[in-house]
VOKEMAR-763641 format. One record per residue: residue number from 0; residue in three letters; x, y, z negated of N, C-alpha, C, O in turn. Coordinates in pm, 1 decimal. Layout:
REM residues N
+------+------+----------+----------+----------+----------+----------+----------+----------+----------+----------+----------+----------+----------+
: resi : resn :      n_x :      n_y :      n_z :     ca_x :     ca_y :     ca_z :      c_x :      c_y :      c_z :      o_x :      o_y :      o_z :
+------+------+----------+----------+----------+----------+----------+----------+----------+----------+----------+----------+----------+----------+
:  NUM :  ALA :        X :        Y :        Z :        X :        Y :        Z :        X :        Y :        Z :        X :        Y :        Z :
...
+------+------+----------+----------+----------+----------+----------+----------+----------+----------+----------+----------+----------+----------+
This chain:
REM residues 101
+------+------+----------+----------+----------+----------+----------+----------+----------+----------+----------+----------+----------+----------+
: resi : resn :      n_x :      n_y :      n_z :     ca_x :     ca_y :     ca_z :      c_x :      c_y :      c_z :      o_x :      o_y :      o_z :
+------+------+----------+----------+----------+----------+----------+----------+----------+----------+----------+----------+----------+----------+
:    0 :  UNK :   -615.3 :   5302.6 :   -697.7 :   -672.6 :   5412.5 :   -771.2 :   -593.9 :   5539.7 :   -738.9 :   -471.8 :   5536.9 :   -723.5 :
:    1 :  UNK :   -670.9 :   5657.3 :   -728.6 :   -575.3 :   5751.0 :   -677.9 :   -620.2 :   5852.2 :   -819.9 :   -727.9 :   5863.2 :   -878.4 :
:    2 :  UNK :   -470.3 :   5925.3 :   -845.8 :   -540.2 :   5984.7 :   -982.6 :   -465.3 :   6149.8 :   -962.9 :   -406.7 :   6215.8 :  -1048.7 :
:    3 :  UNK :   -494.4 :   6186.7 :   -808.2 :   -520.5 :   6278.1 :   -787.8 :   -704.6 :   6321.1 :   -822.0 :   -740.6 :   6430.5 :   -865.5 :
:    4 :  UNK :   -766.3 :   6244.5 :   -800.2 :   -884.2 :   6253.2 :   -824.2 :   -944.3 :   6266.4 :   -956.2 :  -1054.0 :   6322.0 :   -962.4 :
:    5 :  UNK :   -869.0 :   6208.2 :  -1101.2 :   -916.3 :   6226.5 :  -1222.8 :   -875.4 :   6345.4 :  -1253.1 :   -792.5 :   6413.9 :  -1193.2 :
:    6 :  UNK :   -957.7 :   6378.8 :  -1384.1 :   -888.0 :   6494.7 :  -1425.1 :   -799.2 :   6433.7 :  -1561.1 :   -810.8 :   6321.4 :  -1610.2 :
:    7 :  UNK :   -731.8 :   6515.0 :  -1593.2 :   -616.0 :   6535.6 :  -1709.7 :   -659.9 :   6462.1 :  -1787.8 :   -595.1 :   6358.1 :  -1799.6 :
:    8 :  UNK :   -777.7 :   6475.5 :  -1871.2 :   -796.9 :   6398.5 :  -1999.9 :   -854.3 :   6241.9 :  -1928.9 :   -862.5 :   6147.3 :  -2007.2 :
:    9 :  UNK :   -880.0 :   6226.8 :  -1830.0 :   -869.1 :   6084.7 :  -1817.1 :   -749.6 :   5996.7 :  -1775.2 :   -739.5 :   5878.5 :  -1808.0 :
:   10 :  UNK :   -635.7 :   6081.7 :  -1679.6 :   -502.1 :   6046.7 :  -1706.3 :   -466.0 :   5966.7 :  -1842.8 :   -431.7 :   5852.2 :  -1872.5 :
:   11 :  UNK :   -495.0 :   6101.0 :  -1916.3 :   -416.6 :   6048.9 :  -2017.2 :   -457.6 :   5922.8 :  -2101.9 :   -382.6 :   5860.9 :  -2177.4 :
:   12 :  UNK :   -595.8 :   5894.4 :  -2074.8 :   -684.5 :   5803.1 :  -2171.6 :   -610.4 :   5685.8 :  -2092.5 :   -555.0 :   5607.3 :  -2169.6 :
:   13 :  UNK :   -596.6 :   5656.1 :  -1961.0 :   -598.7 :   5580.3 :  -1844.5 :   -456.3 :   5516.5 :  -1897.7 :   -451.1 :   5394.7 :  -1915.2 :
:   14 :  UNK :   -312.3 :   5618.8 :  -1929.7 :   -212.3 :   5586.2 :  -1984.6 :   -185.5 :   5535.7 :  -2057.3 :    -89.6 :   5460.1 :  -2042.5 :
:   15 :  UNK :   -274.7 :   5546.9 :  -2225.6 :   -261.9 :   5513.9 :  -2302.2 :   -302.4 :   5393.1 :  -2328.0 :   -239.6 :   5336.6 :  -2417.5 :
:   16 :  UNK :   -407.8 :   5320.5 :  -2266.6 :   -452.7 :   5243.2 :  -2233.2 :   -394.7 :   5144.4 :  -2199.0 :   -409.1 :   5040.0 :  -2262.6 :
:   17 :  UNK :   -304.8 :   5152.7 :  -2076.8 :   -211.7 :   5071.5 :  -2024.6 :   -118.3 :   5069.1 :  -2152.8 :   -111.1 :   4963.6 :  -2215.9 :
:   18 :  UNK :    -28.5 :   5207.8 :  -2204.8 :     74.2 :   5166.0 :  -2289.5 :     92.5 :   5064.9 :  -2406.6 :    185.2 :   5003.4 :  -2459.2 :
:   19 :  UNK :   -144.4 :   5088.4 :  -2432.1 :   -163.4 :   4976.3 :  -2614.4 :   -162.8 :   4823.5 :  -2535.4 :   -131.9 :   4711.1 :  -2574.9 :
:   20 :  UNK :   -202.5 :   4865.6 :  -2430.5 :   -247.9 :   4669.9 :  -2322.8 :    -65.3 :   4641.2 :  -2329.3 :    -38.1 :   4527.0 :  -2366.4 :
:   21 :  UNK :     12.7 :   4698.5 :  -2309.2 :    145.7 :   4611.0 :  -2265.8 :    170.8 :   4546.1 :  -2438.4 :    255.7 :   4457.2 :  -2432.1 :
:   22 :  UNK :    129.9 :   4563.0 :  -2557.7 :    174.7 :   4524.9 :  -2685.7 :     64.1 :   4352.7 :  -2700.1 :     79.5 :   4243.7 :  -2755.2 :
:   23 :  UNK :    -45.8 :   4420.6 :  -2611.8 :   -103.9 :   4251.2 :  -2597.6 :      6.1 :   4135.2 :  -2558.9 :    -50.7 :   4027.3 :  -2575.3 :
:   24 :  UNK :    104.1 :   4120.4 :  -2526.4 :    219.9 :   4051.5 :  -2455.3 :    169.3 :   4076.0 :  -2327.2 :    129.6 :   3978.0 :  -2264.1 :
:   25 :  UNK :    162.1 :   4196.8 :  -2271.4 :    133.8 :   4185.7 :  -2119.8 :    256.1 :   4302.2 :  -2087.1 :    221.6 :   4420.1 :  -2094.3 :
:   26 :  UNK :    338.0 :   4284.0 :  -2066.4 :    459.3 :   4331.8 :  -2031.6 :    458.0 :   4448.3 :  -1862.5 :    518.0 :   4549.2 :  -1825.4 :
:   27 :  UNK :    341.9 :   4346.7 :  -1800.0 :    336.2 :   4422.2 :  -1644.9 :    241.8 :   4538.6 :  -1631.6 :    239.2 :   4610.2 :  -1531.5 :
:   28 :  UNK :    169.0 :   4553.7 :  -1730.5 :    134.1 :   4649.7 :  -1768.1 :    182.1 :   4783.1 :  -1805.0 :    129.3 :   4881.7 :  -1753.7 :
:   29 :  UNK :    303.8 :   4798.1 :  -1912.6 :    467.9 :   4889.7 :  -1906.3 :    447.5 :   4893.6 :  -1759.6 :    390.1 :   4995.1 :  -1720.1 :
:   30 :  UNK :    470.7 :   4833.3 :  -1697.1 :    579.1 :   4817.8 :  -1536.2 :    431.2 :   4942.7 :  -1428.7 :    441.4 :   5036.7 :  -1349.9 :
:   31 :  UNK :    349.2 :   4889.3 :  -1472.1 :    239.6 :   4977.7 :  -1400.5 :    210.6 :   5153.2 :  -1430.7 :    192.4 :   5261.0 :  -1374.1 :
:   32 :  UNK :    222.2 :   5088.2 :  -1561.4 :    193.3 :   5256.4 :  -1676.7 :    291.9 :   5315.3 :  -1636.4 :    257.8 :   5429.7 :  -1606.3 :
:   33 :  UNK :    435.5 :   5292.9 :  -1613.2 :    575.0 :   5362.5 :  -1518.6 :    549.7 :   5373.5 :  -1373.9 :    531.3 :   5485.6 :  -1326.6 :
:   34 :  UNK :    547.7 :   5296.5 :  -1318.4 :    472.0 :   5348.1 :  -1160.5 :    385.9 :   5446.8 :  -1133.3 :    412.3 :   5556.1 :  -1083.2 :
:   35 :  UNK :    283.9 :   5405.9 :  -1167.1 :    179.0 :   5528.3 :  -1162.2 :    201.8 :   5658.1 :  -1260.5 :    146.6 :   5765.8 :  -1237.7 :
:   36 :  UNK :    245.3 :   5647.2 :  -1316.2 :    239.8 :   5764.2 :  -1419.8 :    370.9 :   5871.9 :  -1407.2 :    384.8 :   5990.0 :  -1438.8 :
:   37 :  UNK :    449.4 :   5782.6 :  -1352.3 :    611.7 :   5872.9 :  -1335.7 :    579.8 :   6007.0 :  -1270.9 :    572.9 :   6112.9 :  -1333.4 :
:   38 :  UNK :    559.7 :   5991.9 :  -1130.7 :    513.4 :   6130.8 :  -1125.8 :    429.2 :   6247.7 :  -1200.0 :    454.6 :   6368.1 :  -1198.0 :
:   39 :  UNK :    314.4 :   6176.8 :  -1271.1 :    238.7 :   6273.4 :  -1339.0 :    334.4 :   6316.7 :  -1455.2 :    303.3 :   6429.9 :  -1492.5 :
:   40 :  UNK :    393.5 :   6287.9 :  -1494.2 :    481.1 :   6311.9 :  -1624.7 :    590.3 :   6392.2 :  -1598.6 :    611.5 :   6496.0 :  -1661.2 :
:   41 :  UNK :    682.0 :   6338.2 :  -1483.3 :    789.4 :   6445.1 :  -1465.9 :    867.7 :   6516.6 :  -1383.5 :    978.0 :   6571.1 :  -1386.4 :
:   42 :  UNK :    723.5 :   6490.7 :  -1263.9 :    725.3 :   6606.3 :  -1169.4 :    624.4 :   6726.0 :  -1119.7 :    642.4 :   6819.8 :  -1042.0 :
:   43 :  UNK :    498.4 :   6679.4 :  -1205.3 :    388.2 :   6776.0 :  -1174.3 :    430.1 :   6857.8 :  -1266.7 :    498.9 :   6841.0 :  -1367.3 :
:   44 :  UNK :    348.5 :   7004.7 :  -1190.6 :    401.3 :   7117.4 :  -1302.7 :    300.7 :   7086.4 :  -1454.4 :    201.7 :   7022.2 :  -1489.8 :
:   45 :  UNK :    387.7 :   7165.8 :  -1500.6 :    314.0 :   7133.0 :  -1689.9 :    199.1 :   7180.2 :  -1696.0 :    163.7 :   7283.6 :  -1639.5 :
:   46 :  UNK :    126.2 :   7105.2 :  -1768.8 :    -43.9 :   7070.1 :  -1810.1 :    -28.4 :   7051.2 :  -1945.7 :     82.5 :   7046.6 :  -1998.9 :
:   47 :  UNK :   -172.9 :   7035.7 :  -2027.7 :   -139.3 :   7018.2 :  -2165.2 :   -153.9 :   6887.0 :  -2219.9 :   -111.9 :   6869.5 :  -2334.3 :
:   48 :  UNK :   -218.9 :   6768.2 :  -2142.9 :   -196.0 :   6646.9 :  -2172.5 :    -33.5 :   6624.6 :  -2095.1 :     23.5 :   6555.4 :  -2179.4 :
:   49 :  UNK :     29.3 :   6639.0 :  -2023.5 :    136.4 :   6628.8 :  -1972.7 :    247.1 :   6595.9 :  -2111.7 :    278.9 :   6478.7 :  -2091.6 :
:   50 :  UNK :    282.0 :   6618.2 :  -2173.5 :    370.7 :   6591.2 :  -2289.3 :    354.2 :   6467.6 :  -2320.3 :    446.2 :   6386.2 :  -2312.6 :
:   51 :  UNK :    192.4 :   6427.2 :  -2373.2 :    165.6 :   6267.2 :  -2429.9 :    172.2 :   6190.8 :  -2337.8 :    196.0 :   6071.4 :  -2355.9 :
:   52 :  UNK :    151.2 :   6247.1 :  -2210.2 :    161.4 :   6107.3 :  -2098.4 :    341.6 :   6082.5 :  -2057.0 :    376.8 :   5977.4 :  -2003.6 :
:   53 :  UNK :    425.4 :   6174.8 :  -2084.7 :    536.4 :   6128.0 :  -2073.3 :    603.6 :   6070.9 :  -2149.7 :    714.6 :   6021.3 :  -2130.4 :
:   54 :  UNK :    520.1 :   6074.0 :  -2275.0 :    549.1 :   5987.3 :  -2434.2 :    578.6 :   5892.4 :  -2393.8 :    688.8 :   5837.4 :  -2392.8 :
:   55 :  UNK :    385.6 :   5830.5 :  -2316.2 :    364.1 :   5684.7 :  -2318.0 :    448.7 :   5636.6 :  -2224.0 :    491.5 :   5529.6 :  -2267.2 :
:   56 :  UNK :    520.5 :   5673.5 :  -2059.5 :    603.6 :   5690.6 :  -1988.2 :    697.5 :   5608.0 :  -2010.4 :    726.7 :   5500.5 :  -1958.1 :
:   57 :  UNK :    771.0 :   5705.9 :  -2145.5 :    916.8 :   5661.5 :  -2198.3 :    875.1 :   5551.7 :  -2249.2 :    914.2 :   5448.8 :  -2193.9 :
:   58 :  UNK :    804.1 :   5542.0 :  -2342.4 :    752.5 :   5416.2 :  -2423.5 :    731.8 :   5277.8 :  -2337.3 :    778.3 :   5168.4 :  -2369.5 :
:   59 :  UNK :    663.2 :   5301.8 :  -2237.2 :    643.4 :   5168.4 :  -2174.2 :    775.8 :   5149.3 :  -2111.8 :    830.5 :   5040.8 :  -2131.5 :
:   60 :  UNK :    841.3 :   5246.0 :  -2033.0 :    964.0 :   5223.1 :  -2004.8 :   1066.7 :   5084.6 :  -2081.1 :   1096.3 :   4972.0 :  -2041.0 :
:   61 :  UNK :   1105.5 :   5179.8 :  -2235.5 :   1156.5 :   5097.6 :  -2295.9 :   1138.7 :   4997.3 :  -2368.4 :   1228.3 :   4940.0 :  -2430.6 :
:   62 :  UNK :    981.8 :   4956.4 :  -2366.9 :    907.7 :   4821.4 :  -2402.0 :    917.5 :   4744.1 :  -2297.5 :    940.5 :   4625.6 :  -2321.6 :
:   63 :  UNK :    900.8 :   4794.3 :  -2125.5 :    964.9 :   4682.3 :  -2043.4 :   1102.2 :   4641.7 :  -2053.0 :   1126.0 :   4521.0 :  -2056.4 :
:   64 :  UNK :   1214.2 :   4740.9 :  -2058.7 :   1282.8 :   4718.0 :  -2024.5 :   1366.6 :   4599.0 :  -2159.4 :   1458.8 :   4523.4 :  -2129.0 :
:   65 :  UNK :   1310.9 :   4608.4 :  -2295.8 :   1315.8 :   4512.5 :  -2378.8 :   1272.2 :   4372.3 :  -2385.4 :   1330.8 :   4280.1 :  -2442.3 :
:   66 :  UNK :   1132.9 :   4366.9 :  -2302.7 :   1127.7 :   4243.8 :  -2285.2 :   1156.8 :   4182.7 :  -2152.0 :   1090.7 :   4083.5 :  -2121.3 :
:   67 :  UNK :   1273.2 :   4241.7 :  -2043.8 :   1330.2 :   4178.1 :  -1923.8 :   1446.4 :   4184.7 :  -1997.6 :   1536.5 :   4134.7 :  -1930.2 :
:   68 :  UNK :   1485.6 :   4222.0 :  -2101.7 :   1619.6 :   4194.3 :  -2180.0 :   1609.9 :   4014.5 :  -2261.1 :   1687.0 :   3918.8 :  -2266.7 :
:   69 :  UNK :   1505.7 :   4036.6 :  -2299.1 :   1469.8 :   3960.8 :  -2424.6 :   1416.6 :   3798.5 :  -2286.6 :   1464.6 :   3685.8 :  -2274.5 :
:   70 :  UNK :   1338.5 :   3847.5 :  -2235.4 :   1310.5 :   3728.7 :  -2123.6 :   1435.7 :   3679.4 :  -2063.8 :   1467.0 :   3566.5 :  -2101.6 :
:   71 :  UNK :   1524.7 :   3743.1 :  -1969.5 :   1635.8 :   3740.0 :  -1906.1 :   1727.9 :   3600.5 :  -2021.4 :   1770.5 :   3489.2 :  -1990.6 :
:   72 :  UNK :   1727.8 :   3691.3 :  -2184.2 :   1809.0 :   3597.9 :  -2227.7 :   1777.2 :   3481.2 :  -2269.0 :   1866.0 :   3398.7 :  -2290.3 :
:   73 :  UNK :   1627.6 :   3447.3 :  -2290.8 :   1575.1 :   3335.7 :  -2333.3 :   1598.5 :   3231.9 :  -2198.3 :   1623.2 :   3111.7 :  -2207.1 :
:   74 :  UNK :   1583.6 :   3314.0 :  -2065.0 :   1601.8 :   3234.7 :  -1982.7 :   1714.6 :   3169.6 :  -1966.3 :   1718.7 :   3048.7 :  -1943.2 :
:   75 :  UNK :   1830.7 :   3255.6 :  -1978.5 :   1989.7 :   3179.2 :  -1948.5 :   1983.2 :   3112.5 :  -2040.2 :   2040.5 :   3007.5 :  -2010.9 :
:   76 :  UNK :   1925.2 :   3106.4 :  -2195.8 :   2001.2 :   3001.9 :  -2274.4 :   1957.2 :   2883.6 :  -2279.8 :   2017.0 :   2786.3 :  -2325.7 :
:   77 :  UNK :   1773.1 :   2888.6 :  -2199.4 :   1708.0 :   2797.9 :  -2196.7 :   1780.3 :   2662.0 :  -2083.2 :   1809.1 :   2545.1 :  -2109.0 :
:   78 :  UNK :   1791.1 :   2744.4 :  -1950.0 :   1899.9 :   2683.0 :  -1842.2 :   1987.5 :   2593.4 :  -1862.7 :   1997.6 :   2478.3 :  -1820.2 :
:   79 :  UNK :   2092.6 :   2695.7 :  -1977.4 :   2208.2 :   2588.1 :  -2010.5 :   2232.9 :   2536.5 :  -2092.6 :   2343.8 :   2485.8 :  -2109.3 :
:   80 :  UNK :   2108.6 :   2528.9 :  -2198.9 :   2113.2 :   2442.0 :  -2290.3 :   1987.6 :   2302.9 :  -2305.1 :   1971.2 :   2225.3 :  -2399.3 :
:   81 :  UNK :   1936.1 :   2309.2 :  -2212.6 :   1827.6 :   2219.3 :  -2253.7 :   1844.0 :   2092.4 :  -2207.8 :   1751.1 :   2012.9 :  -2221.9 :
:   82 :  UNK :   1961.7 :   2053.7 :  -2146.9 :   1985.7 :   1936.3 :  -2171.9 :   2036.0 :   1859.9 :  -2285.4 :   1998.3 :   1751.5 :  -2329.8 :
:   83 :  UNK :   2153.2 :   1959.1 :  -2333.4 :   2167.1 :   1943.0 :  -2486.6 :   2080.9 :   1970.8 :  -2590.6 :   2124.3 :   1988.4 :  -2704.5 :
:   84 :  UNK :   1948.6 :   1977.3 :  -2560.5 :   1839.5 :   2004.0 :  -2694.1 :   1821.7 :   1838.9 :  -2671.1 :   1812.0 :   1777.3 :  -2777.3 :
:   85 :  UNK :   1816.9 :   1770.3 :  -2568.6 :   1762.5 :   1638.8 :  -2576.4 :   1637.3 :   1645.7 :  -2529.4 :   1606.6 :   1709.1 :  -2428.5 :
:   86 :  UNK :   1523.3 :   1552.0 :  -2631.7 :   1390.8 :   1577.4 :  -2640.3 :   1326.2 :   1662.1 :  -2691.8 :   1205.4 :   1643.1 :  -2677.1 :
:   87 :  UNK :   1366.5 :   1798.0 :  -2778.0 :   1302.5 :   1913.6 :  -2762.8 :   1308.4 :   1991.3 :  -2632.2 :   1206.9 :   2044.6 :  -2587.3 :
:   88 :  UNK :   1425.4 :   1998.3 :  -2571.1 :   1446.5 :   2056.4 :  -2444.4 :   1379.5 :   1995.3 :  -2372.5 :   1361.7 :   2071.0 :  -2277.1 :
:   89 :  UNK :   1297.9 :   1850.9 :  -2343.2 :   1177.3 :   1794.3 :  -2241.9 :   1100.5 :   1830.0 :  -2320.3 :   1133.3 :   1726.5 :  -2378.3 :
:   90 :  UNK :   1017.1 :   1880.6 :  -2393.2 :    912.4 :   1889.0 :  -2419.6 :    891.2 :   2051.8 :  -2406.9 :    777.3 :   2097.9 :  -2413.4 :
:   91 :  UNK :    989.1 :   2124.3 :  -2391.2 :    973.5 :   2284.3 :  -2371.1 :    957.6 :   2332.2 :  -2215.4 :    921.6 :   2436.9 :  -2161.5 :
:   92 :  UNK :   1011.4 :   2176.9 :  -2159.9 :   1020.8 :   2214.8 :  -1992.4 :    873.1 :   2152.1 :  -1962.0 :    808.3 :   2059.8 :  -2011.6 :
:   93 :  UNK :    845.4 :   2268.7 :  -1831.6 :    698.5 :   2232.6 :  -1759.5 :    746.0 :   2127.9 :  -1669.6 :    648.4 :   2053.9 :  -1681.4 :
:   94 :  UNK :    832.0 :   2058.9 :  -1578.8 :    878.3 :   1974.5 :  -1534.9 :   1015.2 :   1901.0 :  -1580.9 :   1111.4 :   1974.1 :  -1604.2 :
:   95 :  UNK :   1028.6 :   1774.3 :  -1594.1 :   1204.4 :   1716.5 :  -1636.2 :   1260.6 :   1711.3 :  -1478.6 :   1217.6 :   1679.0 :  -1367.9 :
:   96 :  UNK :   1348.5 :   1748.7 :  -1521.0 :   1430.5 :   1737.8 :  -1377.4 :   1467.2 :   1550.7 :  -1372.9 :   1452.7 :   1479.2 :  -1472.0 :
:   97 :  UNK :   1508.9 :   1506.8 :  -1255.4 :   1535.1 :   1379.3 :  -1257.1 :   1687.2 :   1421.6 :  -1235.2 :   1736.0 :   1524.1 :  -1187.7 :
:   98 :  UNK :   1758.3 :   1277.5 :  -1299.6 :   1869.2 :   1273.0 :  -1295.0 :   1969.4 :   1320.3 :  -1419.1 :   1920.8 :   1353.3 :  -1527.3 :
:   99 :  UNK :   2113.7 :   1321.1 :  -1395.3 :   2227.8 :   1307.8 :  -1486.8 :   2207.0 :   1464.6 :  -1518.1 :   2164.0 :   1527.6 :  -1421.5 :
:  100 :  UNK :   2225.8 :   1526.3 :  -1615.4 :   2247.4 :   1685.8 :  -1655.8 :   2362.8 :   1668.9 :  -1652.3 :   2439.5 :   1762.1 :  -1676.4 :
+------+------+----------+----------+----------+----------+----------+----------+----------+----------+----------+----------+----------+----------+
């Protein structure tokens, strides 16, 4: 999508959009709404939707960057503890590993 081609008020609809979709638990959504949007926010010269789209910007920003915090740690503790959960720890894993933990 090239959004040299939209105008302003669909930017911004286009942003916001993405920013309410990342609260669905879709996290890659943030990650997109920052890609595409970085430039429109804080390097094109100022416009008057320009302010709210760097809202949503920051916002998805720090909604990704909370849940690669929040993922990251579920992951390490999941790693090194799920042999010591026992049989909750096999039943949380999509495969059992074979062998001694």
């Amino acid at each position: 999508m090239n959004l040299e081609r939209l105008p302003n008020e669909e930017k911004l609809s286009l942003c916001r959009k993405y920013y309410l979709g990342g609260f669905a638990f879709l996290p890659f959504l943030w990650l997109v709404n920052v890609v595409w949007f970085f430039r429109e926010a804080f390097i094109k010269p100022a416009y008057t939707e320009q302010l709210q789209i760097k809202t949503y910007v920051k916002r998805s920003a720090l909604g990704l960057l909370l849940w690669v915090a929040v993922l990251t740690t579920w992951i390490t503790i999941f790693q090194h503890y799920r042999a010591e959960w026992g049989e909750v720890g096999d039943y949380l894993s999509f495969t059992i590993p074979l062998g001694i933990p």
